[in-house]
C-alpha positions, 0 to 999 in steps of 0.5 A, spaced: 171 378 442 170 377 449 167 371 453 164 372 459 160 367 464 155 367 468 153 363 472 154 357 467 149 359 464 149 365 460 155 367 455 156 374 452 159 376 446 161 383 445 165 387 439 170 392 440 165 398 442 162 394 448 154 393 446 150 388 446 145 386 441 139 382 440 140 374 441 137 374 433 144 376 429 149 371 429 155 370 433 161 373 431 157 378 427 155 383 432 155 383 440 150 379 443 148 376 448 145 368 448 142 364 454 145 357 454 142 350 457 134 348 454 131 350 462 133 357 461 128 357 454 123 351 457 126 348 450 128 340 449 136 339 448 134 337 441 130 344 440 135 347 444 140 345 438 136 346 432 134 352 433 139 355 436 145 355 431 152 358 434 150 357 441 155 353 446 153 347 450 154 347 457 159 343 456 162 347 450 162 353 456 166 349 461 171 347 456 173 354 453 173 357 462 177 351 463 182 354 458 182 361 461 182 358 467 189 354 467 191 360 462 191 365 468 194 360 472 200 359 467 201 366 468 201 367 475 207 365 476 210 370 470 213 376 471 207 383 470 208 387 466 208 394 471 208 391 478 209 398 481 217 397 483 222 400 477 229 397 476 236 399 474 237 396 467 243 392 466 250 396 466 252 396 459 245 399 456 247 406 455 242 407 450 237 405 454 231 411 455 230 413 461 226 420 461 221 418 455 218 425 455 226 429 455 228 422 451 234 422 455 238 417 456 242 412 462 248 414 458 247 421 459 245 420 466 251 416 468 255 422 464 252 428 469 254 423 474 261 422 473 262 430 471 260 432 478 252 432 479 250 429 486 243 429 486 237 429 482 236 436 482 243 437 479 241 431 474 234 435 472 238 441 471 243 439 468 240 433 463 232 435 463 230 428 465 224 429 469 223 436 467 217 433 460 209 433 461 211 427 466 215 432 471 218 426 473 213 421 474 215 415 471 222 416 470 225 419 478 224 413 481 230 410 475 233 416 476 234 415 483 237 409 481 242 410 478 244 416 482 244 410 488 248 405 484 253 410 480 254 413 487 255 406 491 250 409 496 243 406 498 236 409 494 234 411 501 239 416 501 237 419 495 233 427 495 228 427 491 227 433 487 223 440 490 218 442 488 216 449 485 210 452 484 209 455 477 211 463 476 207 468 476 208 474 471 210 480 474 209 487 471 216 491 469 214 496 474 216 492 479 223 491 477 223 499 476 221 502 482 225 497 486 
């Protein structure tokens, strides 16, 4: 379930498909929305609580936000899970996929490197790496790297792959008449 506030006075309960539902089902049982705090109702605080069973108090609210809080700060200083940037794994682990489209290797990779292959194009051709549904989307940018580190040269001197456009069907004819 998913807790959100709104200006300390609302909460909002929402189930997996995302609806709100009348303030007359339970909570826990359907999406809903519940409007805390008597004011908002022109009810007394004891009204407010006999009628409404389920419903947080506002110190109830402030506590579970104070939680959410202090977690979301706890977590600041970790690690995201996708920060944008790849990095080159540790050196030992071969067996680490790197294209997951090809199910290509760091081993293989680094093999195609030590058999010769000095660029990306070579190690796409070679291994397959890049060449999935992704086209080298998640995957070049560790490709790179390991190319630069297996090399011993920085990232920046590294080609990228060329681009090709898709072929286009040719009539027999064509090669006939020459």
């Amino acid at each position: 379930m998913d807790l959100i506030r709104e200006k300390n006075v609302r909460i909002i309960y929402s189930d997996q498909t995302g609806s709100v539902a009348s303030e007359q089902k339970a909570p826990g049982t359907a999406s809903e929305k519940i409007t805390t705090g008597p004011e908002s109702r022109g009810e007394t605080e004891h009204e407010a609580s006999a009628s409404h069973e389920g419903v947080f108090s506002e110190e109830e609210v402030e506590i579970i936000v104070n939680r959410v809080i202090n977690r979301f700060r706890e977590l600041k200083g970790e690690k995201p899970v996708r920060s944008g940037k790849s990095e080159v794994v540790s050196e030992d682990d071969d067996d680490l996929v790197i294209c997951r489209c090809e199910e290509i290797t760091k081993g293989e990779i680094k093999q195609a490197i030590r058999n010769g292959m000095r660029t990306l194009n070579g190690i796409k051709r070679i291994t397959r790496a890049g060449m999935g549904l992704c086209q080298g989307q998640t995957c070049q940018r560790l490709v790179s790297q390991i190319l630069a580190s297996e090399l011993g040269i920085p990232l920046s001197e590294v080609t990228p792959t060329t681009a090709r456009a898709p072929v286009r069907p040719l009539k027999l004819s064509v090669f006939a008449t020459g």
